[in-house]
C-alpha positions, 0 to 999 in steps of 0.5 A, a space after each residue: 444494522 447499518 454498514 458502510 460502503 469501502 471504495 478500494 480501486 480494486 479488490 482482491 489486490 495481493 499489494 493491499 493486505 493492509 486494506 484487507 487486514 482493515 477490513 477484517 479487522 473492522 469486521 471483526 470490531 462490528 462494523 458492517 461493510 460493502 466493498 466497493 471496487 473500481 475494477 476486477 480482481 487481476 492478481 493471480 493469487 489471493 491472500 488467506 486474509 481475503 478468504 476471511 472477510 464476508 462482506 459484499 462486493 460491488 463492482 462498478 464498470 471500469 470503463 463505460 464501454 463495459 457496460 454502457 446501458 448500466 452507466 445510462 440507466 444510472 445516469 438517467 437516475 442520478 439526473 432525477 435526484 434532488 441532490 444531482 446539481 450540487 453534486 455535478 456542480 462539483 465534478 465540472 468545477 473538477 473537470 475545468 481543472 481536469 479536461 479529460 477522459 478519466 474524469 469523466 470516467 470517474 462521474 460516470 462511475 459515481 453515478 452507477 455507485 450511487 444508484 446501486 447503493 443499499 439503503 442500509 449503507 449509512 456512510 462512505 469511506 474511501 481508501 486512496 485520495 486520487 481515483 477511488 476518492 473522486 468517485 467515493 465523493 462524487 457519489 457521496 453528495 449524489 446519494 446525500 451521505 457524509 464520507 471520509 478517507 484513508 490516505 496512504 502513499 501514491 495517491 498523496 504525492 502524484 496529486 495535484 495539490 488543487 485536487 488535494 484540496 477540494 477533497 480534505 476541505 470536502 471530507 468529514 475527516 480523514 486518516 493517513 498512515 504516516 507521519 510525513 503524510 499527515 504533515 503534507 496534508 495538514 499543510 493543504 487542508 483548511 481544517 487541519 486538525 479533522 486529519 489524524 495519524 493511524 498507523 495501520 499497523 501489522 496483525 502479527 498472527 500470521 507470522 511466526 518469530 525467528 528460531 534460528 538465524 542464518 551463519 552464512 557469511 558470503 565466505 568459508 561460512 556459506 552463502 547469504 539468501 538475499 530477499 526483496 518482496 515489492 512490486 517491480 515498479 520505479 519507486 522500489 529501486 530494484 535498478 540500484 539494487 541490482 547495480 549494487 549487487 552486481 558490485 559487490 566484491 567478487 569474492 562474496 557468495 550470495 543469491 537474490 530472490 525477489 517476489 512480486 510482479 510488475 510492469 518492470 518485472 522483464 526489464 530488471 530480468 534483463 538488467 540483470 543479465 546484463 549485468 552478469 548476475 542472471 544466475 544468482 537472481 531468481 524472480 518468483 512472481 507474485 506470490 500468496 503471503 504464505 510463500 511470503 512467509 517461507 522465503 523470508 524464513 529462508 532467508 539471512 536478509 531483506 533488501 528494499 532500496 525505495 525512492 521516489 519515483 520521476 512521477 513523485 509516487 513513493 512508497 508510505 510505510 511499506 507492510 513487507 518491512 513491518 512483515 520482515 521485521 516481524 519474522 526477526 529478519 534483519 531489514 537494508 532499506 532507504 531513509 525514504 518517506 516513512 521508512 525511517 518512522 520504522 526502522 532505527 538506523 543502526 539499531 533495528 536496521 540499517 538505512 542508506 540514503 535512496 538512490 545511493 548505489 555505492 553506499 547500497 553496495 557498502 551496506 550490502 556488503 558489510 551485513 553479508 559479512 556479519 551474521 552476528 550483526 544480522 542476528 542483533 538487528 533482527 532481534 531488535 526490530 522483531 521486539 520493536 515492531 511488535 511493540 510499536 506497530 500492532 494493528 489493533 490502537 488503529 483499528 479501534 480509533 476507525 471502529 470509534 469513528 464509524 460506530 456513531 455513524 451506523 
């Protein structure tokens, strides 16, 4: 039985569950895969997901430092293949556009893909349109196999659009997670219609529907248990979060818990002393979903305050909303990207606009003081997510489009 090779930028990754939720689920659909990952594994923690998947992983030399002869040995080989020309005709018109390092890093990498390929991989899907595609197609004409991808949120919109191009008109075909992507996409793509919306949707096993809903109302009723889940990164917000909170009114009785790690994990650390709610944040770190799954049962609200980030990075369709929604917990969020695709502001939650700390705060405040609202919204997005957002019509579209090719 023929499979096909899955290129991911890193794997396990606790920030992927949706990939690995495809994955299984693909699996579980019988189609046969060979994970192949641009980078080890650095997370702490490992999702149970992650535990349930079989298939093979392939590593490849994150840089050429790392294993040098394995990269000359590949390089060696890929000089000899019959398909070698076209191929790295293809990565120098890249590298024209692009001079630089990663690049290369990037040919590199394919070579060593392609070299190592099993016989019994029959195609090449690709998640992310920016590293993991340059070396997934690369590799694809070096091994003489089609390919397709998967887009999802960072690799669309800190792309170049020459970059974008090249790949859409290259690919057999592709899917992406949102409606806001599909159209930008659409408009680079010389073939528009090879491009499809699949949501990727949520497996709702995992998480249990909400008996009981928090009375706290930040007053005589007791406090309300505030949660983010994300990583500590621009494009998450959690400098207007913070300012909001901070702004509240001082008589509410609140406390943030956030979860997820980050490059700005320290520095938010710090703004929120300064801010002088140090003690009323606590940063867990990142966390298996099964902790995931305990603090959003404890908690009366899920905060997340996207924007788009200086580098044009954002977020598509956050799976911790899908998740929050799912456990009957009421969502704050921005009208954001896809965000909106999701949430039905004022009916399955509530969205300001990204990057308005004042109307954050106003948001904030009036769901603190409100359980009864936080119950009905939460109810409402419960229903509605489990109805519009379950994994399975996504993974059956990719399991009718990779089954003719194994």
């Amino acid at each position: 039985m023929s499979r096909i090779a899955v290129v991911v930028k890193g794997y396990p990754r606790l920030s992927e569950t949706f990939i690995a939720q495809e994955i299984l689920g693909l699996e579980r659909r019988g189609i046969g895969q060979l994970i192949v990952a641009l980078r080890q594994p650095y997370d702490p923690f490992i999702h149970e997901v992650h535990r349930q998947i079989s298939a093979d992983v392939l590593y490849l030399p994150e840089y050429v430092k790392d294993d040098p002869a394995r990269v000359a040995r590949a390089k060696r080989w890929a000089e000899r293949q019959p398909t070698y020309r076209d191929a790295h005709a293809l990565f120098m018109a890249d590298f024209a556009n692009e001079p630089n390092a990663n690049r290369q890093r990037r040919w590199a990498q394919a070579c060593v893909f392609a070299h190592e390929l099993p016989e019994d991989v029959a195609w090449i899907h690709t998640h992310y349109l920016h590293t993991p595609c340059s070396v997934a197609r690369y590799a694809a004409h070096l091994s003489g196999r089609g390919w397709s991808f998967s887009a999802h949120a960072k690799d669309i919109w800190t792309s170049e659009d020459w970059d974008l191009r090249v790949k859409l008109d290259d690919a057999a075909w592709g899917v992406t997670c949102t409606r806001v992507n599909l159209d930008h996409l659409r408009s680079l793509c010389a073939q528009p219609d090879k491009l499809e919306l699949v949501y990727h949707g949520l497996d709702f096993s995992p998480f249990p529907g909400r008996q009981n809903y928090g009375k706290g109302d930040g007053g005589q009723a007791g406090p309300v248990r505030i949660l983010s889940v994300g990583r500590a990164v621009e494009k998450k917000g959690y400098d207007d979060l913070l300012a909001a909170l901070a702004a509240l009114p001082k008589g509410l009785d609140w406390h943030f818990e956030h979860i997820g790690g980050g490059e700005q994990a320290t520095l938010l650390a710090d703004l929120a002393g300064s801010l002088g709610i140090a003690d009323r944040v606590t940063w867990r770190g990142a966390r298996p979903r099964e902790d995931v799954i305990e603090a959003t049962q404890r908690a009366d609200l899920f905060v997340l305050a996207s924007k788009v980030a200086k580098s044009g990075d954002r977020d598509g369709l956050p799976n911790v909303l899908m998740e929050a929604q799912a456990m009957g917990l009421c969502c704050l969020a921005t009208d954001v990207s896809a965000i909106p695709e999701l949430i039905r502001g004022g009916e399955t939650g509530l969205l300001v606009p990204p990057g308005n700390r004042e109307q954050l705060r106003d948001a904030l405040a009036s769901l603190i003081a409100d359980p009864a609202m936080r119950e009905r919204l939460g109810r409402a997005a419960s229903n509605d997510v489990r109805q519009r957002f379950s994994t399975d019509p996504g993974l059956d579209r990719l399991a009718a489009r990779f089954a003719p090719l194994l």
